[in-house]
N, C-alpha and C positions, 0 to 999 in steps of 0.2 A: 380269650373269648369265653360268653358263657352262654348260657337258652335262655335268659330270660327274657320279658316280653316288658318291652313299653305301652302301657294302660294310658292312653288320652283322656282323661275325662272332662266331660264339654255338659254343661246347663243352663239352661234358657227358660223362658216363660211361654213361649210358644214353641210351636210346633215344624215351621219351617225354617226357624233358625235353628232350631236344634237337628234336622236335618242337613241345614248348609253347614252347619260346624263338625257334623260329622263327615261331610263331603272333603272337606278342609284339612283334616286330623288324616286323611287317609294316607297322604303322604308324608306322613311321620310316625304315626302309630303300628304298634303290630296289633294291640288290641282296642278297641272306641269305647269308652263308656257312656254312655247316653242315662243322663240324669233324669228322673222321670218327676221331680221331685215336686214341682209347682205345679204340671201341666192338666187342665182341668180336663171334664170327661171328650169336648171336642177335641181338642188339641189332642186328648192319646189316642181317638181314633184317627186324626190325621195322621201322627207318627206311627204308628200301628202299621197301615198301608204302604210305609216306605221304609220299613227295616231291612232293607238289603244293602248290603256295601261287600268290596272287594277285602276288607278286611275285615278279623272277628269283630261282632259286638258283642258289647257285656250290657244287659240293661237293669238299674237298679233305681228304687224307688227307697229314699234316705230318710226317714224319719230326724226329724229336730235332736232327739235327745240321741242320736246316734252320728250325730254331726250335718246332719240335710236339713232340707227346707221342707218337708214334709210334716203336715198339722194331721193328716191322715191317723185314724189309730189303728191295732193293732186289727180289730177286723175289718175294716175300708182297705185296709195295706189287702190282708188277704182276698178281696174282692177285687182290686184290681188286679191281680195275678193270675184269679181265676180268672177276669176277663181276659186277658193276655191269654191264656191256654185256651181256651172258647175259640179266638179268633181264628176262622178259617181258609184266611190267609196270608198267613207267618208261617216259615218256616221253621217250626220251635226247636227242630233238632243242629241248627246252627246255629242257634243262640244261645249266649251264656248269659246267665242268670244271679245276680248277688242278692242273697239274701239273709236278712240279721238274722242273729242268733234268737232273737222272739220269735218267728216263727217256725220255729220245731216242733211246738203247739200245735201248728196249723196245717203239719205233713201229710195229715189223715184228712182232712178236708182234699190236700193240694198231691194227692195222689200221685199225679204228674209229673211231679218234679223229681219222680225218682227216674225220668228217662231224661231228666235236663241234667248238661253242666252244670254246677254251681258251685260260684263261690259262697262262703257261709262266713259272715263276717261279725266283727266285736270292735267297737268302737267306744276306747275312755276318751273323755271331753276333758277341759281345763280343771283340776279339782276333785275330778273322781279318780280315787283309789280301785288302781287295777289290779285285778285277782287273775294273774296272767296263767296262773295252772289251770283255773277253773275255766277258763277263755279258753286253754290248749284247747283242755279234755272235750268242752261244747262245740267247737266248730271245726277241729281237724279230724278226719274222718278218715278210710280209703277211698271211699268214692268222692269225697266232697275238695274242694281247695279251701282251704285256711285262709285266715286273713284277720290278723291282730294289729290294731292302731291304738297308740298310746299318745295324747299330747304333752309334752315337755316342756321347760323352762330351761335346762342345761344341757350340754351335750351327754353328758356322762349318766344322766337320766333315762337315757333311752338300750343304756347296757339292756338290763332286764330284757325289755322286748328281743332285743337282739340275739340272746341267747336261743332265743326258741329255735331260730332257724335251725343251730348244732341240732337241738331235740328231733327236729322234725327230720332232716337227714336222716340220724339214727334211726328214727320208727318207718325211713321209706314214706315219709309224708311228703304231700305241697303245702307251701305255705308262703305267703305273704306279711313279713312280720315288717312293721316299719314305723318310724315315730313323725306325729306332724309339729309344726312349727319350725324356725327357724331354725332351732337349736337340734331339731330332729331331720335337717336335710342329708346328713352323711348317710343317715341309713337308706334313705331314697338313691343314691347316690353308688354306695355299696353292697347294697343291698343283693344284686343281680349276681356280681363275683361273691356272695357266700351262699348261693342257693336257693335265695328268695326265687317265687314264682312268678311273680311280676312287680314293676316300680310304677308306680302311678305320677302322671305329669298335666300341667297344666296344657291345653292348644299353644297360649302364647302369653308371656308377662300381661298382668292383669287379669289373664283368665282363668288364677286359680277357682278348683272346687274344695280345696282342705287346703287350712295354712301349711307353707311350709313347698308346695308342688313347685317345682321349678320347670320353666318351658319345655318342652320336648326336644327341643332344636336345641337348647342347652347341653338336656341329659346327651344326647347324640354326640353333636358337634365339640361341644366343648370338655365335658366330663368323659363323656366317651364312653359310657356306660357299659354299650354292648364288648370292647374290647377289654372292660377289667378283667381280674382271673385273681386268686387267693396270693398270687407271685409280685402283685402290682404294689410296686412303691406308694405308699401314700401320706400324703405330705397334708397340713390346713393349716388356719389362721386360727388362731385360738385370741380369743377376746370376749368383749363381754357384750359386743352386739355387732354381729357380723352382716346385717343387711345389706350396709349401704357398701359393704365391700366388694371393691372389683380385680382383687386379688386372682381369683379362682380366671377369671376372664383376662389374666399376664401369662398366669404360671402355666395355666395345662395349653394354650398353643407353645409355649416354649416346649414342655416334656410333648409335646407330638411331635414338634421341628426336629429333636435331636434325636426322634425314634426311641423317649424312653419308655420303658412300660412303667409310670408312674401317673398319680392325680391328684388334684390341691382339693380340698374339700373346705368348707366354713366348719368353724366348730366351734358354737358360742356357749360361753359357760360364763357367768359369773361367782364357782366358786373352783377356783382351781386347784385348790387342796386334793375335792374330791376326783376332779377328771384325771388330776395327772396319777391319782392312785389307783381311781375303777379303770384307765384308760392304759396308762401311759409305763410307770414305772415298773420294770421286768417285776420285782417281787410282789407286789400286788395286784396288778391289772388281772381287770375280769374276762378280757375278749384282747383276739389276736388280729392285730388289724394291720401288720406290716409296716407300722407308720415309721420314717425313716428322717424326720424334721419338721420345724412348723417356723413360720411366721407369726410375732406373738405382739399384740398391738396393746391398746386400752382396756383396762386398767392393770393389765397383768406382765408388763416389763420390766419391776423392779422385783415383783413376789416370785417370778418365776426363776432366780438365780436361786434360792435354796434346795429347788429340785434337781440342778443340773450337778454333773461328775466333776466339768474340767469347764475357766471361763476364760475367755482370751486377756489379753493384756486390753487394749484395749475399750473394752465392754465392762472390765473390770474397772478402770479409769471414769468410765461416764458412771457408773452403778444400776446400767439398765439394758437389758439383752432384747433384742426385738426379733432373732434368729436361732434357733437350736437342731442342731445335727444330731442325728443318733447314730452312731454306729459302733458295731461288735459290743451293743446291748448298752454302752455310752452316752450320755447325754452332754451335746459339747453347747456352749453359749457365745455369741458373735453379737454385735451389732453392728448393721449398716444404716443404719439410720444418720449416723453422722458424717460419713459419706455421701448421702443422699442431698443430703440438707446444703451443703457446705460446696458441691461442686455447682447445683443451680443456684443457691447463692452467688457466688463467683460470677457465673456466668450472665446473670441478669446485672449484675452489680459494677464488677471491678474489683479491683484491689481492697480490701478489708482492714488491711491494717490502720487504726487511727480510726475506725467505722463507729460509731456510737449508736447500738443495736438496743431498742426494748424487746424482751422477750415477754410473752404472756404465758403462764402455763408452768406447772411447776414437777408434773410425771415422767415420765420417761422419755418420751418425745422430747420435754424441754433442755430434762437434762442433758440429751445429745447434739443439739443445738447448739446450748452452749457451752461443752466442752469443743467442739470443732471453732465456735466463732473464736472463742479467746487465746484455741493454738494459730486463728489465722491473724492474731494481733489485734480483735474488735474489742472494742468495750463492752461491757454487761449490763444492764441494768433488770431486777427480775420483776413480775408484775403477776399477782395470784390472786382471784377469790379465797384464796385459804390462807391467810396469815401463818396460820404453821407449817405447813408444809410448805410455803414460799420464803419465810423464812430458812428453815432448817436446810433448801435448797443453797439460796445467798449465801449463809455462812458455809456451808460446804465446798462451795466453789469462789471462795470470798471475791465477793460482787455483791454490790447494795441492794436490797428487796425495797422498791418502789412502792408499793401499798398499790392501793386505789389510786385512778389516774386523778381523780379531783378534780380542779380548777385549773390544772396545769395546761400550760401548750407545750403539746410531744414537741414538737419543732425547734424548742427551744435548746432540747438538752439531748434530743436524737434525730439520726437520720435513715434508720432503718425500722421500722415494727415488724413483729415476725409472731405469728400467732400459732402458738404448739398444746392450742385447747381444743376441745373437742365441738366448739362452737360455731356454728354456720352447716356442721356436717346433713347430712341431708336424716331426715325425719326430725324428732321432737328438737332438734338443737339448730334447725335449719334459718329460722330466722333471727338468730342471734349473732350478735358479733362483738368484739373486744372494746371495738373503737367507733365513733360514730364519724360520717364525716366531716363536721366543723373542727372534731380534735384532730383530723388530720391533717389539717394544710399546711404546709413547707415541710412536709417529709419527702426524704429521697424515692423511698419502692415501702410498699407495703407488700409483705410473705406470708399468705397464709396456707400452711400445712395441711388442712382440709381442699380436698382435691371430690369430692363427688358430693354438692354436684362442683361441676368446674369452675362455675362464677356463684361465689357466696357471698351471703350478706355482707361483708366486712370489703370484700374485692370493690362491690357494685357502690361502696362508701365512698373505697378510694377512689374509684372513677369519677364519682362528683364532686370530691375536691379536688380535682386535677392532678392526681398523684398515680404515678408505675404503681401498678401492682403485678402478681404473679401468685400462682396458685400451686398447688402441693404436686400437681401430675408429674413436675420433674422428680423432684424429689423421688415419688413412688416408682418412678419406673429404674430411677437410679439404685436405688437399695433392694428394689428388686430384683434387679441386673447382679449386683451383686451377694443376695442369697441363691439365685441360679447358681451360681459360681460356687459358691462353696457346698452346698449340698451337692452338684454332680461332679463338680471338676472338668466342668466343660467352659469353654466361654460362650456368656450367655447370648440369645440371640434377641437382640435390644431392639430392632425393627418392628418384629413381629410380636414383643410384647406390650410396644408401644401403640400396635396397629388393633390388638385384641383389648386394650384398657379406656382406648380411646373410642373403636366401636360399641364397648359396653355402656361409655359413659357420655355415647353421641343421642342427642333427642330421635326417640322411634319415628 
């Protein structure tokens, strides 16, 4: 368990929705932030009149270049503050107040604010170079709370900010250190078990106010925020874009069913050199973060066997780990992936043997594919945008590389297509797919590996040419089944992570 406090922040254009969204936030927030950030002079004296709730509020007025929607400058900011203090009837001494670090300027005007709470905050945007010493020394205070935001491109980017919190400890400060963007959610996340003062969360998917806020009911339910502690396993997905994953929504109801103190986090990096050295390996790593395995998807399942101790037989056979254990300071490498692939195969399919399988995709994923289909007796054929890499795949596992589909009819020369590209996945790759459906008429099942969203381009292909298809969900929950298993040495509970991947990835 820790003290710290989930921050809801909720922003509107008017005035009564941003009241009803604070109505809303109250059962789940410990503290409401109310976005003051568009609302013109009606609208704040509407919301003015109705700042009371059974939970704290925090009220802040965000400036553009501090990451808000506020066109306001530097003295309109402080006139509406003053107006806020004027009003006589607010309760000012229960309210908390977030103000940038530009107005320190304005202390001496804003006299008042030395009987308010306040957090005093610093906000770098995409591109600006943070001066996080100068940041400490300006807005951590004794009386004041801190509050340092950094946006990020990798995980291991966000070390920096994260050190502050040790600093702040040491000096007996509060602080708020945390990174936005996707690749900045573990700090949101972890943030509480190291001492941070508060995590800031969206109401609900879709209503973030900073990239990067994950729902409230997430942080709660699923991450479990309040019950981390410095003792807490923790486990992520390391890739190179973790959005669309619903990993985090398998793994942490499994570690609650089996009472462990542990939590799956995202951790997106696309350069993994740097994470696993600022992050990860005992002799380097800049920050203690407990991490005890990860789940390691796109692009990073074949780069990441240089970093590991020990690789199993196995994983060493395919040339691609999708699973790493750590323990007694070890880094072990597994893959289930071809487990995964190979028993919903099976099971959609039949018997294999004699099967004449296109694979598409030439990474890691494909590689596990087909090392499993060719021990189950199928035939290979390999199919790649990238001539070298689909090449040097084929002759590796001597199997012919097909090129480009061309003018050919798949039906002719297979009866299975099986898609281990990153295509149809949901965002920029969402309406693409391998095959269209005129090339696929007289195929047995079309498999595609991309599982979010559930029905993908390539799926919705084969259904208009009359063909089985089936989608990655078995798979994912099958290799996820089986990294539960080897990171705890429990058996895993397959129900419940079938029942949490499937609500993640059910229409709201």
């Amino acid at each position: 368990m820790n003290n710290a406090k989930i921050c809801v922040s909720v922003f509107s254009e008017d005035a009564e929705s941003l009241i009803g969204m604070m109505r809303r936030a109250e059962s789940v927030a410990d503290v409401i932030e109310l976005r003051f950030d568009v609302l013109d002079s009606e609208n704040v004296r509407i919301a003015f009149e109705q700042l009371v709730s059974e939970k704290q509020i925090l009220l802040t007025m965000r400036p553009t270049e501090q990451g808000g929607h506020s066109t306001r400058d530097l003295t309109s900011r402080i006139g509406f503050w003053m107006e806020y203090a004027l009003h006589r009837n607010i309760d000012h001494g229960s309210i908390w107040i977030d103000h940038e670090y530009d107005l320190i300027p304005g202390k001496d005007l804003m006299f008042w604010v030395d009987q308010c709470f306040v957090v005093r905050s610093r906000h770098y945007l995409d591109g600006e170079i943070a001066n996080l010493d100068k940041a400490y020394d300006t807005v951590v205070s004794e009386e004041e709370v801190g509050k340092i935001v950094v946006a990020v491109e990798n995980a291991e980017d966000a070390v920096d900010v994260w050190k502050l919190l040790a600093r702040a400890a040491k000096d007996g400060r509060r602080l708020t250190a945390l990174a936005m963007g996707e690749a900045g959610k573990w700090t949101r996340i972890l943030g509480p078990a190291h001492g941070a003062f508060m995590t800031y969360a969206a109401l609900e998917p879709g209503g973030e106010t900073a990239p990067g806020q994950l729902a409230a009911e997430d942080l709660t339910d699923i991450f479990r925020v309040r019950e981390l502690d410095q003792d807490t396993a923790v486990y992520g997905i390391i890739a190179g874009k973790t959005d669309y994953s619903a990993s985090p929504w398998m793994h942490n109801p499994a570690f609650r069913s089996a009472g462990l103190n542990a939590v799956f986090v995202p951790l997106q990096t696309n350069d993994l050199d740097s994470f696993m050295k600022r992050m990860v390996l005992p002799a380097s790593r800049e920050v203690e973060l407990n991490f005890h395995g990860f789940s390691v998807t796109n692009p990073h399942k074949q780069a990441i066997i240089q970093y590991l101790d020990e690789v199993d037989e196995a994983a060493a056979k395919i040339g691609a780990v999708n699973t790493v254990k750590i323990e007694n300071g070890k880094l072990y490498g597994y893959n289930t992936d071809a487990h995964g692939f190979i028993s919903t195969l099976k099971h959609e399919y039949g018997e294999l043997s004699g099967a004449r399988v296109a694979l598409f995709g030439a990474g890691g994923a494909a590689r596990a594919c087909a090392a499993a289909l060719l021990d189950a007796g199928a035939s290979v054929g390999i199919f790649a945008r990238s001539e070298e890499r689909g090449t040097a795949l084929a002759n590796e596992i001597d199997v012919p590389f097909e090129g480009r589909v061309g003018e050919r009819k798949m039906a002719d020369d297979f009866d299975i297509i099986v898609n281990a590209t990153p295509l149809g996945t949901a965002g920029s790759n969402a309406e693409y797919c391998v095959l269209s459906g005129p090339e696929l008429g007289g195929i047995k099942l079309v498999y595609d590996l991309v599982y979010n969203p559930p029905e993908t381009t390539l799926i919705r292909e084969a259904k208009a040419a009359g063909v089985p298809a089936v989608n990655g969900l078995g798979m994912m929950i099958e290799q996820g089944a089986k990294q539960f298993e080897i990171w705890t040495d429990q058996q895993a509970p397959v129900d419940i992570m079938r029942a949490g991947i499937e609500k993640r990835l059910s229409p709201s």
